[in-house]
C-alpha positions as CSV (number, residue, x, y, z in Angstrom):
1,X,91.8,81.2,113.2
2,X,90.4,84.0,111.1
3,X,92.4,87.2,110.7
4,X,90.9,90.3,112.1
5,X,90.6,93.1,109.5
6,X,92.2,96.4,110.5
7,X,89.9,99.7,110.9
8,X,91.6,102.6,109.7
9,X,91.5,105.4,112.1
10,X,90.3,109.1,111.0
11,X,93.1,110.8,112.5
12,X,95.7,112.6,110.5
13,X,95.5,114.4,107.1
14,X,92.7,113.8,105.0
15,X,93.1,112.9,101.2
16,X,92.6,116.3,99.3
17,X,95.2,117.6,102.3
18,X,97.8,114.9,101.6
19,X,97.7,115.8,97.7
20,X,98.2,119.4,98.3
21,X,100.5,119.0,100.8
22,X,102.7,116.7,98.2
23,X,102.0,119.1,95.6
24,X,103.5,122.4,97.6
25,X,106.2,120.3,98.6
26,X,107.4,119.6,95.2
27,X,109.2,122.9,94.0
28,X,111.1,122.8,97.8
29,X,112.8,119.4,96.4
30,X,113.2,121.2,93.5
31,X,115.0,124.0,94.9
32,X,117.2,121.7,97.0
33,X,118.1,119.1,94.2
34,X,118.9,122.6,92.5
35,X,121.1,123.6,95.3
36,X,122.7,120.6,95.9
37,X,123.5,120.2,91.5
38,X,124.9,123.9,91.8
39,X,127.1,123.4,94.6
40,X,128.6,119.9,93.2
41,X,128.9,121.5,89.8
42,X,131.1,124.3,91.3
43,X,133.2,121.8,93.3
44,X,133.6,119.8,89.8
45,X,134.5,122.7,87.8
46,X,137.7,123.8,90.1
47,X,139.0,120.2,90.7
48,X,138.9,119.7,86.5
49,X,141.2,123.1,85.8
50,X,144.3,122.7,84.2
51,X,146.5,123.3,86.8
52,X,144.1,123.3,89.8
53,X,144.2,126.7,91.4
54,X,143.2,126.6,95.2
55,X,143.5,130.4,96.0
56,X,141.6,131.3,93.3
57,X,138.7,128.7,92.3
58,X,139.0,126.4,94.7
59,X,138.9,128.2,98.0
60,X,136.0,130.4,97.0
61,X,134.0,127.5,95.3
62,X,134.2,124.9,98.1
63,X,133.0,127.9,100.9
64,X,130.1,129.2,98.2
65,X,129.5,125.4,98.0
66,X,128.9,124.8,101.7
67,X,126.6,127.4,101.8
68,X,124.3,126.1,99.3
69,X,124.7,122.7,100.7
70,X,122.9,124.4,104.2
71,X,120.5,126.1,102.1
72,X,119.8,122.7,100.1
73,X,119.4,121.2,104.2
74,X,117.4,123.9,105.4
75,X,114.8,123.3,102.2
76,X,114.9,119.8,102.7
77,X,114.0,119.6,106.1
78,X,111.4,121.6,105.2
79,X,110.2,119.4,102.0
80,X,110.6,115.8,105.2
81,X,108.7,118.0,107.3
82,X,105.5,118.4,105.1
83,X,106.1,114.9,103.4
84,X,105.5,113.5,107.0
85,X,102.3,114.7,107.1
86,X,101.1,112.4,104.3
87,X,102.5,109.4,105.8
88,X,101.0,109.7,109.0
89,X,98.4,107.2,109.9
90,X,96.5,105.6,112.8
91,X,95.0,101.7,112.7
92,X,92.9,99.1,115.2
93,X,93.6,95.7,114.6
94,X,91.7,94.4,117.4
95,X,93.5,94.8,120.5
96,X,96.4,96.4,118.6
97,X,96.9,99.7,117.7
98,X,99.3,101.1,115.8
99,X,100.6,104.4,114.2
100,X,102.8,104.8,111.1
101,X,104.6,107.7,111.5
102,X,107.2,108.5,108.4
103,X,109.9,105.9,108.4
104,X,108.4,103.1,110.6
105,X,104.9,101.7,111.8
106,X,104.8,101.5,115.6
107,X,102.7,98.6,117.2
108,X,100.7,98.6,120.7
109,X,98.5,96.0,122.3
110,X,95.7,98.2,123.9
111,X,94.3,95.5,126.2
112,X,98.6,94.9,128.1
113,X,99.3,98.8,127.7
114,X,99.8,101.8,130.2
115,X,96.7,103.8,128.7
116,X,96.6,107.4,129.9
117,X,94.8,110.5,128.7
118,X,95.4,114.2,128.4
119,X,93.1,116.3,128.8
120,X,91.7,119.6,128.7
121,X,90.1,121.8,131.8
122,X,86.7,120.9,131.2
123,X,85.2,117.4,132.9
124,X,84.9,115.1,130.2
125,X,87.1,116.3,127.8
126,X,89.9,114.3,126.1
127,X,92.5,115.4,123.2
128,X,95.1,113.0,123.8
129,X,94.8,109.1,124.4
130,X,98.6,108.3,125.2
131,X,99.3,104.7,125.4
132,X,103.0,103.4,126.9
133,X,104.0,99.8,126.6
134,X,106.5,97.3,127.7
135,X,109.5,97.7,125.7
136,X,108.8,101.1,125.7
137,X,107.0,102.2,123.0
138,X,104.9,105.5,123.6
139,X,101.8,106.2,120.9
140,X,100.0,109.6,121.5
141,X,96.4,109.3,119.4
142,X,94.3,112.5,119.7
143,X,90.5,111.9,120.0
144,X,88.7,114.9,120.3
145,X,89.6,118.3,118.9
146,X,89.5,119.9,115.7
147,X,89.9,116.5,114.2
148,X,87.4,114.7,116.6
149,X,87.1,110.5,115.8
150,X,83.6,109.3,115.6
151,X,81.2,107.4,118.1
152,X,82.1,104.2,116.4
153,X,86.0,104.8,116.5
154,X,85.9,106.3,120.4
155,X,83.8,102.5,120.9
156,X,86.2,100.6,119.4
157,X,89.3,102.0,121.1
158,X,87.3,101.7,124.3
159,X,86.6,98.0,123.5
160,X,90.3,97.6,122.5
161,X,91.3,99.0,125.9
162,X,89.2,96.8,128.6
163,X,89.2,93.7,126.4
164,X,90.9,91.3,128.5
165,X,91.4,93.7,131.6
166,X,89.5,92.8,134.9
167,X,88.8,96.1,136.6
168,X,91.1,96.6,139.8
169,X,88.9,99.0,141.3
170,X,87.2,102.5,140.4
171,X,90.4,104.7,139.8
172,X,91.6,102.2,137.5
173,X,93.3,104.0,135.0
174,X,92.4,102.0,131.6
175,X,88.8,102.0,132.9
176,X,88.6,105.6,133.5
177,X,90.0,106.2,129.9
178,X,87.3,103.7,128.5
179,X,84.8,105.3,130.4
180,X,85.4,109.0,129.0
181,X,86.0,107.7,125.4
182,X,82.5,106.1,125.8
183,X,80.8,109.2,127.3
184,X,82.5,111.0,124.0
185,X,81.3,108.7,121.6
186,X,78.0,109.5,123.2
């Protein structure tokens, strides 16, 4: 059996965002390695005294310490929070879809799935394709917006989505999603 090749979705951070997004991120894991070095340092210097004195080095060093160990958090969440950006990704594999997201790559067959959308007030508008499986496993992929997918990615997710379904009726769900992602791509 040949192995399907996986389509890379265009949602997400494009290239010249990703490297400017690394880029500004770099002095805020500078600034919290910094932090962190400063704090450790201080620690280090009172523990090493002659005789160690905890009133007078130790005391003040460990509380100035703490607070640039939150400062060093505050500027690392910050630093995670813009390094997620460049990790974030969306593929079709088929029936599968996944989405890597910073730490792990989550995994969803389209065609077995609880497929819903979210949508805006107009008729015919979709920004969110949300997809629920069995383990629960809940992948929220927008398609229309600022960063609207093309025809031939709204096709292949509605392909993906009624591949081995048999239509229960007219207000099934999956359909009614394949339908609008078709009258988008269109």
């Amino acid at each position: 059996m040949r192995r399907r090749s996986k389509v890379r979705l265009s949602v997400g951070a494009g290239a010249a965002r990703k490297a400017r997004t690394f880029v500004f991120s770099l002095p805020f894991i500078a600034v919290g390695g910094f932090l962190l070095w400063v704090a450790f340092d201080l620690i280090f210097e009172s523990l090493t005294e002659s005789p160690i004195n905890v009133w007078g080095s130790l005391l003040p060093h460990v509380l100035i310490s703490a607070v640039l160990v939150l400062g060093a958090y505050v500027v690392g969440a910050v630093s995670l929070a813009m390094v997620a950006v460049i990790s974030y990704g969306a593929w079709l594999d088929g029936t599968l879809l996944g989405e890597r997201r910073l730490l792990r790559t989550r995994w969803v067959d389209l065609s077995k799935a609880d497929v819903g959308a979210e949508g805006g007030p107009r008729r015919g508008f979709m920004s969110l394709l949300v997809v629920t499986s069995n383990p629960e496993v809940r992948v929220r992929l927008p398609v229309q917006g600022a960063n609207s997918l093309p025809p031939e990615e709204l096709l292949a997710l509605a392909d993906a989505i009624t591949a081995t379904r048999m239509r229960q009726g007219s207000d099934d769900a999956a359909f009614v999603v394949a339908d609008r992602l078709r009258s988008l791509a269109s």
